[in-house]
MDTraj code that builds the backbone (N, CA, C; nanometers):
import mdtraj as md
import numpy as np

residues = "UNK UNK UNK UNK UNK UNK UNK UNK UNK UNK UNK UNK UNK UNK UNK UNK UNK UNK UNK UNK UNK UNK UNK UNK UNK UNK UNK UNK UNK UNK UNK UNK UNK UNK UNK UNK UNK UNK UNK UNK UNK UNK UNK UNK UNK UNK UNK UNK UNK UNK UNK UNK UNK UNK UNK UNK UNK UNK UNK UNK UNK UNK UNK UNK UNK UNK UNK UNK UNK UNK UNK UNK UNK UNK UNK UNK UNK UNK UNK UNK UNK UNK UNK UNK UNK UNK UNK UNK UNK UNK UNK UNK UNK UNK UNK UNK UNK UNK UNK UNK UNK UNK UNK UNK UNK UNK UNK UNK UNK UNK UNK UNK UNK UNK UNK UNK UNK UNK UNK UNK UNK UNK UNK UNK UNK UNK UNK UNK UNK UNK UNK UNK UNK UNK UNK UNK UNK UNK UNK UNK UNK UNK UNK".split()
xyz = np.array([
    [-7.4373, 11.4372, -2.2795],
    [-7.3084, 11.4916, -2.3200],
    [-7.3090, 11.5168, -2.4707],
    [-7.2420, 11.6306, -2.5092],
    [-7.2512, 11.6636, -2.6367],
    [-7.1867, 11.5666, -2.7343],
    [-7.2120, 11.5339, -2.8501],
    [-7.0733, 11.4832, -2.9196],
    [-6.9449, 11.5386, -2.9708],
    [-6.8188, 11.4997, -2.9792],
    [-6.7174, 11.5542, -3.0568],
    [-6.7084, 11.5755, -3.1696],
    [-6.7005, 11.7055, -3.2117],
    [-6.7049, 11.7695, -3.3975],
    [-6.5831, 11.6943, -3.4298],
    [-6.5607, 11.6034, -3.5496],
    [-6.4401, 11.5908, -3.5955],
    [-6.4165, 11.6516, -3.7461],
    [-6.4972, 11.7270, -3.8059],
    [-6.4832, 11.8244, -3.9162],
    [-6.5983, 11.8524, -3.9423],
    [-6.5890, 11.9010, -4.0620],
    [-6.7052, 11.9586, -4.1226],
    [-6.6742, 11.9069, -4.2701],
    [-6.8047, 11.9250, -4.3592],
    [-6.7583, 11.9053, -4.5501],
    [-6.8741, 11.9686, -4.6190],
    [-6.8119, 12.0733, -4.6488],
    [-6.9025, 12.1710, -4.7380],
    [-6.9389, 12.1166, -4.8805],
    [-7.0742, 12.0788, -4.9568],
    [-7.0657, 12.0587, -5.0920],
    [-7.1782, 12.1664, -5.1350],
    [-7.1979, 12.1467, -5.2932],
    [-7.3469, 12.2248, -5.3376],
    [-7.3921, 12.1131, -5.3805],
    [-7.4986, 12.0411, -5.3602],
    [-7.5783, 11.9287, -5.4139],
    [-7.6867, 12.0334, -5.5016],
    [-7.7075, 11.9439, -5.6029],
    [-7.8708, 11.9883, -5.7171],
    [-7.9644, 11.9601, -5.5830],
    [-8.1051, 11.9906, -5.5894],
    [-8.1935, 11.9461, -5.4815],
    [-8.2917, 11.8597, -5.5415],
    [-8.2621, 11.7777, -5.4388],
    [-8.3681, 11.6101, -5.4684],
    [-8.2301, 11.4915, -5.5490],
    [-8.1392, 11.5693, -5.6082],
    [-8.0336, 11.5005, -5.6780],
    [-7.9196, 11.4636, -5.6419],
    [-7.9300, 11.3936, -5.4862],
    [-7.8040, 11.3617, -5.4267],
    [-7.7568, 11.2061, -5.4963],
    [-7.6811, 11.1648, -5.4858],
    [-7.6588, 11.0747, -5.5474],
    [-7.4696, 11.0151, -5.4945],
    [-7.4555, 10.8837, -5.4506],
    [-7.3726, 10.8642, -5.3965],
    [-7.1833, 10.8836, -5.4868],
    [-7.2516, 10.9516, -5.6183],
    [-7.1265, 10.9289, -5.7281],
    [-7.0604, 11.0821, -5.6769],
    [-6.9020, 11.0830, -5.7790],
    [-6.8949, 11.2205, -5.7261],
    [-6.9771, 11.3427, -5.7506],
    [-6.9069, 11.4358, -5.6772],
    [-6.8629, 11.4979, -5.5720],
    [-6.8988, 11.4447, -5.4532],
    [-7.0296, 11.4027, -5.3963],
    [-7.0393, 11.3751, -5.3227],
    [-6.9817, 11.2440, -5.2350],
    [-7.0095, 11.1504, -5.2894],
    [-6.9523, 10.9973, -5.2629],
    [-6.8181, 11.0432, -5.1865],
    [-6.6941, 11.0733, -5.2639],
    [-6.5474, 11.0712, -5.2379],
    [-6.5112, 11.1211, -5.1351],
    [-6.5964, 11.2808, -5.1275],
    [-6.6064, 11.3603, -5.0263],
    [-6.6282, 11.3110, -4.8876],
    [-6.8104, 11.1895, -4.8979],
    [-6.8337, 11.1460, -4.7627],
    [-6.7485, 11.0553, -4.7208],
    [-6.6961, 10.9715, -4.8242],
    [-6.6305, 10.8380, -4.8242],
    [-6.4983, 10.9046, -4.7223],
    [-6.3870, 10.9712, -4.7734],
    [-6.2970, 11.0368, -4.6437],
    [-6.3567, 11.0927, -4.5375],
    [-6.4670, 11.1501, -4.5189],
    [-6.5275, 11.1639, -4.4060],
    [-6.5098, 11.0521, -4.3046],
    [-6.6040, 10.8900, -4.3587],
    [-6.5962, 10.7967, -4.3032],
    [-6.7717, 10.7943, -4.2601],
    [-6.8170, 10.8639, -4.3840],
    [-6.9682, 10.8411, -4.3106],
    [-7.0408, 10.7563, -4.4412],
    [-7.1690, 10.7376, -4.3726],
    [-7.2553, 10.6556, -4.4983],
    [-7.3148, 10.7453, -4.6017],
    [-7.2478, 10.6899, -4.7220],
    [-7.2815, 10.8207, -4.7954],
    [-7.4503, 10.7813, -4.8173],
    [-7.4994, 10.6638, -4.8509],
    [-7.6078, 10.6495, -4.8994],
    [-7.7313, 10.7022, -4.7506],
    [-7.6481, 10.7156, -4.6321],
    [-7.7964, 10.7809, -4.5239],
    [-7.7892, 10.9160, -4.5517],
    [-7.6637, 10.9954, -4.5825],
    [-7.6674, 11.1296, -4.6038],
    [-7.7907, 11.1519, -4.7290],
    [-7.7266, 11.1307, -4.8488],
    [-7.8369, 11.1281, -5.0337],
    [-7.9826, 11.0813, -4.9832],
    [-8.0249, 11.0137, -4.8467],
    [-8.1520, 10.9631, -4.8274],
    [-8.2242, 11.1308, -4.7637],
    [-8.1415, 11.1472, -4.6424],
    [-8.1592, 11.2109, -4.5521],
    [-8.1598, 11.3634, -4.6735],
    [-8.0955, 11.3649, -4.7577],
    [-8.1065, 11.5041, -4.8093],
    [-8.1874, 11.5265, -4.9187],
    [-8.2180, 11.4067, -5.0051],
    [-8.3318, 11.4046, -5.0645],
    [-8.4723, 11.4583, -5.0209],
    [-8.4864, 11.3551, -4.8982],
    [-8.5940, 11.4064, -4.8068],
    [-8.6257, 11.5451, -4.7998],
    [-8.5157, 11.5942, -4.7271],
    [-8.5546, 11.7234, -4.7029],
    [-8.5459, 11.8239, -4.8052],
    [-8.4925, 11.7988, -4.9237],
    [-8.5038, 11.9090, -5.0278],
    [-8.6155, 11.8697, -5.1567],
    [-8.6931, 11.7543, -5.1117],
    [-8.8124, 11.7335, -5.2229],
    [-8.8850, 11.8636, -5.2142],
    [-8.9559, 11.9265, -5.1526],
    [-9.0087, 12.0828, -5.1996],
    [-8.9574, 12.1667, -5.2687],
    [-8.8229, 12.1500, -5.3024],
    [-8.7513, 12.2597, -5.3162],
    [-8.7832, 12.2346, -5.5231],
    [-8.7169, 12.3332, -5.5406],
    [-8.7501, 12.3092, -5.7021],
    [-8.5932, 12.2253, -5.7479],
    [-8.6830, 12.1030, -5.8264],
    [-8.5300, 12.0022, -5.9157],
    [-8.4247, 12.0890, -5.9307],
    [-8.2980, 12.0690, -5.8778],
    [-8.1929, 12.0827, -5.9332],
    [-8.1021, 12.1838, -5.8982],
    [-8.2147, 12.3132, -5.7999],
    [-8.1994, 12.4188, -5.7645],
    [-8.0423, 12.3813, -5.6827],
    [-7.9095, 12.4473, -5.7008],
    [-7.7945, 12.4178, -5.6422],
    [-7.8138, 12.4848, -5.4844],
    [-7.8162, 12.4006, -5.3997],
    [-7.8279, 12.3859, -5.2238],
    [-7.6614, 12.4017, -5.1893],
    [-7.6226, 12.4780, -5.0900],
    [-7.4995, 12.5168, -5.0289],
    [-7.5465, 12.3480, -4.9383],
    [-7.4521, 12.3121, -4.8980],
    [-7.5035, 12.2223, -4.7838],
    [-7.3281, 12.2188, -4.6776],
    [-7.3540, 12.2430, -4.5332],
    [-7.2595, 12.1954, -4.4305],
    [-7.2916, 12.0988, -4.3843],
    [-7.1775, 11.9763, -4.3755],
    [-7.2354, 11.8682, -4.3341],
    [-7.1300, 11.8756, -4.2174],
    [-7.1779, 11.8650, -4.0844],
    [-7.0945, 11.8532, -3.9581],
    [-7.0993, 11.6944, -3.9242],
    [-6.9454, 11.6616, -3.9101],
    [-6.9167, 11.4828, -3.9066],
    [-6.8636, 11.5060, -3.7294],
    [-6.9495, 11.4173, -3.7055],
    [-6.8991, 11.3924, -3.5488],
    [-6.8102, 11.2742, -3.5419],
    [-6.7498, 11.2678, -3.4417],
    [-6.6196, 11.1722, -3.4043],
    [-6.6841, 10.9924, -3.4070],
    [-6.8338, 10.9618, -3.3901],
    [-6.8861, 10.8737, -3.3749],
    [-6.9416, 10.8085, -3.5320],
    [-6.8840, 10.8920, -3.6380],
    [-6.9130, 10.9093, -3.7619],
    [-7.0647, 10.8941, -3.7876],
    [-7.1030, 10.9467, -3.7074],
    [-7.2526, 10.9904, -3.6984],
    [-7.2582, 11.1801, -3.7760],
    [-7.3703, 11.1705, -3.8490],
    [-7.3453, 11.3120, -3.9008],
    [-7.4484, 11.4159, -3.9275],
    [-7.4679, 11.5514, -3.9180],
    [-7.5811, 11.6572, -3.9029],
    [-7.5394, 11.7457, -4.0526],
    [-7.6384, 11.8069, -4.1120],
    [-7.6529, 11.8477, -4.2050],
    [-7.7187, 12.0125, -4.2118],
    [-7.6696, 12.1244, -4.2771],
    [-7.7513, 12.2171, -4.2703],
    [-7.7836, 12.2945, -4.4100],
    [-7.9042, 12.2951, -4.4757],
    [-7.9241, 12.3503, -4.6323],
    [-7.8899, 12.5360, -4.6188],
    [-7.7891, 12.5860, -4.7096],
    [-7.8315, 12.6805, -4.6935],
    [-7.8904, 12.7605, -4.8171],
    [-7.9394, 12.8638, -4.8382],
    [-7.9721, 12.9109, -4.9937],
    [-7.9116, 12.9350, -5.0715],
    [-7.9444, 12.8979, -5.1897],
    [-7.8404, 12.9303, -5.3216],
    [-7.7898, 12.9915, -5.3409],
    [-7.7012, 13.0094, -5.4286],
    [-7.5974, 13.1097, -5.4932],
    [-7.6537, 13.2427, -5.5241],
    [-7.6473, 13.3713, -5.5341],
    [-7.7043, 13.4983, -5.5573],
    [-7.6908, 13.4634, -5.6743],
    [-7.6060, 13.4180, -5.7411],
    [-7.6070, 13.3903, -5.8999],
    [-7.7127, 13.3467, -6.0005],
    [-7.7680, 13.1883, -5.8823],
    [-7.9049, 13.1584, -5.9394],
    [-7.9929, 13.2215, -5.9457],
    [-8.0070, 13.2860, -5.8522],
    [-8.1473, 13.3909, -5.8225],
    [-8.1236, 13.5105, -5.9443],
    [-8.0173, 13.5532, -5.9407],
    [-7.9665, 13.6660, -6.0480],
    [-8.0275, 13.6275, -6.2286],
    [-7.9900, 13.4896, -6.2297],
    [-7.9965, 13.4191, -6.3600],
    [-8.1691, 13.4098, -6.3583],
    [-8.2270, 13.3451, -6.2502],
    [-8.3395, 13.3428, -6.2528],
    [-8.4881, 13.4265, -6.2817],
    [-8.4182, 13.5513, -6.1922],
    [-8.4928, 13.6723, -6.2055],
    [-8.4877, 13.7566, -6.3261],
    [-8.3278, 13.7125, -6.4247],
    [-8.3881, 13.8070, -6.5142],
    [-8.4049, 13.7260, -6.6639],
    [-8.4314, 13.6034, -6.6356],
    [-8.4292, 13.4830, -6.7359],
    [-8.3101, 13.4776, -6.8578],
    [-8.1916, 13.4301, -6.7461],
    [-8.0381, 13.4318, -6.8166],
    [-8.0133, 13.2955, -6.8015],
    [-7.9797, 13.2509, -6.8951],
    [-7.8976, 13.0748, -6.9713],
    [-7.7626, 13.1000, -6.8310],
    [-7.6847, 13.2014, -6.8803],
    [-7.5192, 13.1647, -6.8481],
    [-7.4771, 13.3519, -6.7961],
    [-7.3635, 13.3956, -6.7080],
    [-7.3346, 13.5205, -6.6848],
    [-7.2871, 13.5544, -6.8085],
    [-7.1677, 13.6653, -6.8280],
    [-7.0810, 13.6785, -6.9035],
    [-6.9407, 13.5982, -6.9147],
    [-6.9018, 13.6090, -6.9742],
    [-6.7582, 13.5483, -6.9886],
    [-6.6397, 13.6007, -6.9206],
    [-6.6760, 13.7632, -6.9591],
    [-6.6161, 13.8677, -6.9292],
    [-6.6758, 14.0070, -6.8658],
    [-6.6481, 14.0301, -6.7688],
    [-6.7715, 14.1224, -6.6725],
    [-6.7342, 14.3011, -6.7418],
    [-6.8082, 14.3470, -6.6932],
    [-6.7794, 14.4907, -6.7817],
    [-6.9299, 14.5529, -6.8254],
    [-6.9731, 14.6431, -6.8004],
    [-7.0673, 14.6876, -6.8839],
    [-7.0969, 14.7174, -7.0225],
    [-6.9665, 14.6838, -7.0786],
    [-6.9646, 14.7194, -7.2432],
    [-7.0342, 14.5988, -7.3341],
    [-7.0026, 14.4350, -7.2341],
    [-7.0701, 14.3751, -7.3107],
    [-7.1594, 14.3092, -7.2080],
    [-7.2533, 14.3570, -7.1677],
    [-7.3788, 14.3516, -7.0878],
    [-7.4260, 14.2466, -7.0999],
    [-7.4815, 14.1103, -7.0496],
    [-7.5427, 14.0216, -7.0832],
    [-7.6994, 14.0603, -7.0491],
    [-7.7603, 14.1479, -6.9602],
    [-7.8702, 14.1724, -6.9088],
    [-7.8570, 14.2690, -6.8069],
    [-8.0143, 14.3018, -6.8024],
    [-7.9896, 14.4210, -6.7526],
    [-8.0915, 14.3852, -6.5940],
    [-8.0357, 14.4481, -6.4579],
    [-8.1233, 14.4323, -6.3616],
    [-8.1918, 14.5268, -6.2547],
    [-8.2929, 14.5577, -6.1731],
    [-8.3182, 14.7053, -6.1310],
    [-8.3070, 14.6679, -5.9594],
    [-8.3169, 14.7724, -5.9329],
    [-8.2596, 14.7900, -5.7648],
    [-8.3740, 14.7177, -5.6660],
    [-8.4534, 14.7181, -5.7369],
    [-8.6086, 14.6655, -5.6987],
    [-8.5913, 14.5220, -5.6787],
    [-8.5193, 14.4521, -5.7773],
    [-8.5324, 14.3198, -5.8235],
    [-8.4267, 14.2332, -5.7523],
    [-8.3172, 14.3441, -5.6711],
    [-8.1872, 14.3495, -5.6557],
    [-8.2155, 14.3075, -5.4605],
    [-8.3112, 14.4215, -5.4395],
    [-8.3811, 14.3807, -5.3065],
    [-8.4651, 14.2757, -5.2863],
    [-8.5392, 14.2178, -5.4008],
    [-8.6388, 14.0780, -5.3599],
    [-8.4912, 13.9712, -5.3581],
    [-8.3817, 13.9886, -5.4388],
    [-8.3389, 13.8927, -5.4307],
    [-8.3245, 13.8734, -5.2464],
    [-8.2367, 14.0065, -5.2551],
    [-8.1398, 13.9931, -5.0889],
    [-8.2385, 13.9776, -4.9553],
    [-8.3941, 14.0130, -4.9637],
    [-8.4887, 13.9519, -4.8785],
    [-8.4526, 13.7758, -4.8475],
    [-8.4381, 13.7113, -4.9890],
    [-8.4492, 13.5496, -5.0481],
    [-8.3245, 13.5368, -4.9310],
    [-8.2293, 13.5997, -4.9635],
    [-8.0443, 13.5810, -4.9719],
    [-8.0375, 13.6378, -4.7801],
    [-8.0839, 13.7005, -4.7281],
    [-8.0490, 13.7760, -4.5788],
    [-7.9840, 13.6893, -4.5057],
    [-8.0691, 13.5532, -4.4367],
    [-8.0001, 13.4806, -4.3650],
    [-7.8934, 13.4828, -4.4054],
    [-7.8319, 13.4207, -4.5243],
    [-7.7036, 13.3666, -4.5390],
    [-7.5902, 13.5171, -4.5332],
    [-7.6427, 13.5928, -4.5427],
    [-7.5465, 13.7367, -4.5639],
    [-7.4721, 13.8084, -4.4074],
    [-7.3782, 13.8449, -4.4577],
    [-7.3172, 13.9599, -4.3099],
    [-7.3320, 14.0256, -4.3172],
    [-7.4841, 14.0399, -4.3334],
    [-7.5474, 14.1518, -4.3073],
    [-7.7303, 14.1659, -4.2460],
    [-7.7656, 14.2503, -4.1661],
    [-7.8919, 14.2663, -4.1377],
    [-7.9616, 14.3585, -4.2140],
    [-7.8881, 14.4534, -4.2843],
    [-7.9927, 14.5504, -4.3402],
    [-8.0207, 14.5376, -4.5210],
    [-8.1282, 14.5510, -4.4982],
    [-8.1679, 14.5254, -4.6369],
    [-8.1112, 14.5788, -4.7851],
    [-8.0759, 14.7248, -4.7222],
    [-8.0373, 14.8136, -4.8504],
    [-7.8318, 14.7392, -4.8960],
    [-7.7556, 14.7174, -4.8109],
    [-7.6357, 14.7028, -4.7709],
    [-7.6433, 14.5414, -4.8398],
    [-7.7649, 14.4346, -4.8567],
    [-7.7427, 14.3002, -4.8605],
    [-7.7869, 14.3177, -5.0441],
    [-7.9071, 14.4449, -5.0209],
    [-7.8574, 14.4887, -5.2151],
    [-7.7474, 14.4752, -5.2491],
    [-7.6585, 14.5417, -5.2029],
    [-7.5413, 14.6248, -5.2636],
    [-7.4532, 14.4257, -5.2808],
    [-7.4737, 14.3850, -5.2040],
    [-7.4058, 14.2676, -5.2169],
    [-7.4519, 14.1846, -5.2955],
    [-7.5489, 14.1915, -5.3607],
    [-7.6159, 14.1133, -5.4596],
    [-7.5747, 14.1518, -5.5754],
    [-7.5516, 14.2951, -5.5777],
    [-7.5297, 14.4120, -5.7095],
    [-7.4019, 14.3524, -5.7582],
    [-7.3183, 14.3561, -5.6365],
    [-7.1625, 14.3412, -5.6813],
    [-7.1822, 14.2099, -5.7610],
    [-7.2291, 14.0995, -5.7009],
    [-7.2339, 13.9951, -5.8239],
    [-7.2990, 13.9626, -5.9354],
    [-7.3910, 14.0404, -5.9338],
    [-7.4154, 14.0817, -6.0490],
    [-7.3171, 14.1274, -6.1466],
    [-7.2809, 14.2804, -6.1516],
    [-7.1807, 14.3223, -6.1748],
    [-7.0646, 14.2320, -6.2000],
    [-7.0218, 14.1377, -6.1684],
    [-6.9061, 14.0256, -6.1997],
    [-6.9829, 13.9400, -6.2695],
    [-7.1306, 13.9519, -6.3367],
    [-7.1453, 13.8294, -6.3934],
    [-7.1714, 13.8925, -6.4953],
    [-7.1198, 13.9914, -6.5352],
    [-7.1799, 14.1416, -6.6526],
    [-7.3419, 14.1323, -6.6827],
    [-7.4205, 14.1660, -6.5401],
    [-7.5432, 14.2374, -6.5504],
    [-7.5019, 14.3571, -6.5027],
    [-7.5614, 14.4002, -6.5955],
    [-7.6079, 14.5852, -6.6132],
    [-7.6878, 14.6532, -6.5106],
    [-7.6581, 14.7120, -6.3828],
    [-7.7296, 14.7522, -6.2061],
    [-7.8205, 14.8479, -6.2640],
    [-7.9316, 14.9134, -6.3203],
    [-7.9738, 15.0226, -6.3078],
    [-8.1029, 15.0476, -6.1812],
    [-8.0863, 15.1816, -6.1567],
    [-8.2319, 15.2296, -6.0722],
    [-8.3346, 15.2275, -6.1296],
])
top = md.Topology()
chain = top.add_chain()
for i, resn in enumerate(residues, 1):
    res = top.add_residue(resn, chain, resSeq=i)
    for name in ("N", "CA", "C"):
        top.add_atom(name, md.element.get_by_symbol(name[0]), res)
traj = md.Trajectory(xyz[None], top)
């Protein structure tokens, strides 16, 4: 028999850097789960990943306060910051004060990285969704 979902609790953990303080702690603590098997259990599985890299994570809490976990990929932001070796976005989005500049090329390796998580299947369309945040973080889209 299946178990009963009794919520869900979305956080972004660093990877490898779970740690029972907040955000996380308070979060599991109203859950009613152990925070210290979750920070074990997610350590584990995100040691490959590179330090610190910010992990989407769903944590599904069953009624038995027993609980399942799913990583998903980072923010388009990181990848954005990453790919074109940016500290911070803009303050203020706009092309007038450009923080960097990014190409359509670079725009598609991201959204290859990014697909799963997107509503979308096609490659050119999961650009365009990468672009837009770009664009809000004042990088400069060129072809």
């Amino acid at each position: 028999m299946a178990k009963k979902i009794s919520g869900y609790v979305k956080l972004q953990v660093p990877a490898g850097q779970a740690s029972p303080s907040p955000p996380i702690g308070p979060a599991l603590g109203q859950a009613g789960l152990n925070i210290m098997d979750f920070c074990k259990a997610f350590n584990a599985k995100t040691e490959n990943l590179e330090k610190g890299m910010p992990c989407p994570v769903v944590i599904t809490v069953f009624q038995d306060k027993s609980f399942d976990f799913s990583i998903k990929k980072p923010p388009a932001s990181y990848y954005i910051k990453k790919e074109i070796n940016l500290k911070k976005g803009s303050g203020t989005t706009g092309i007038s004060d450009a923080v960097g500049k990014i190409s359509m090329q670079q725009l598609k390796k991201i959204a290859e990285e990014k697909l799963p998580d997107l509503n979308t299947n096609n490659i050119d369309q999961a650009a365009k969704i990468i672009a837009g945040t770009a664009r809000s973080m004042g990088v400069e889209v060129i072809d």
